[in-house]
N, C-alpha and C positions, 0 to 999 in steps of 0.2 A: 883313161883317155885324156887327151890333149884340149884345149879348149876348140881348135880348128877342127879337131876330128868329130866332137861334140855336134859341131853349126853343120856341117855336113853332115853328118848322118840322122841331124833333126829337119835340113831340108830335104833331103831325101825322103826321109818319112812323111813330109808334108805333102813334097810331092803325090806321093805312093797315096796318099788320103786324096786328093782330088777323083782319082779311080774307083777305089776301092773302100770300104770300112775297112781301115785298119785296127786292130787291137795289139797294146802289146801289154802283154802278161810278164812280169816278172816277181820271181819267189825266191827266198835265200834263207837257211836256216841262220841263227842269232850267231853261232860260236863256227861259222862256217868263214874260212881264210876270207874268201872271196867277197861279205857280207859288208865290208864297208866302200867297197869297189861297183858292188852292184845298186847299194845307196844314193851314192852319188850321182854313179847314171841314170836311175828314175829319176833325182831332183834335177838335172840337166834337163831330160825331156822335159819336165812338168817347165821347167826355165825356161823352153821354146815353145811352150802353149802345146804342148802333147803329155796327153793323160795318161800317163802306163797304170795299169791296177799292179800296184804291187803291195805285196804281203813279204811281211819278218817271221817265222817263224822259229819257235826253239827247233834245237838238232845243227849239225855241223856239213860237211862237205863229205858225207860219204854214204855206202850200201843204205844204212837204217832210214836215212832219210830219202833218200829215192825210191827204197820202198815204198814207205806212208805216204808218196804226194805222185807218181807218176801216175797212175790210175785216175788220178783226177784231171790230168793235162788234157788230156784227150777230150773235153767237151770244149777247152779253151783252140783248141784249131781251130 
């Protein structure tokens, strides 16, 4: 993401927090493509005063790890 698209979607969020508890959860295995993309965007939010709980876990971008962690998602809604 873009720096513009960053400030947008962290005021957004901010917004969305005056309503509501917002939580954002994000998780990415360690050797997963996407894992330095999804990095970035938690320390973006944390950069806009928005706390995401995120977690690195080993595992990559496919079936094994959506196995191990989807089951858990589900208390984070």
């Amino acid at each position: 993401m873009h720096e513009q698209e960053l400030t947008a979607v962290s005021d957004q969020l901010k917004d969305a927090m005056g309503c509501v508890t917002l939580r954002v959860y994000l998780d990415v295995g360690r050797n997963d493509s996407l894992a330095s993309g999804v990095e970035a965007f938690a320390a973006a939010l944390e950069a806009h005063d928005l706390k995401p709980a995120f977690h690195l876990y080993p595992g990559e971008h496919n079936r094994l790890y959506w196995r191990a962690h989807t089951a858990g998602y589900r208390w984070k809604l």
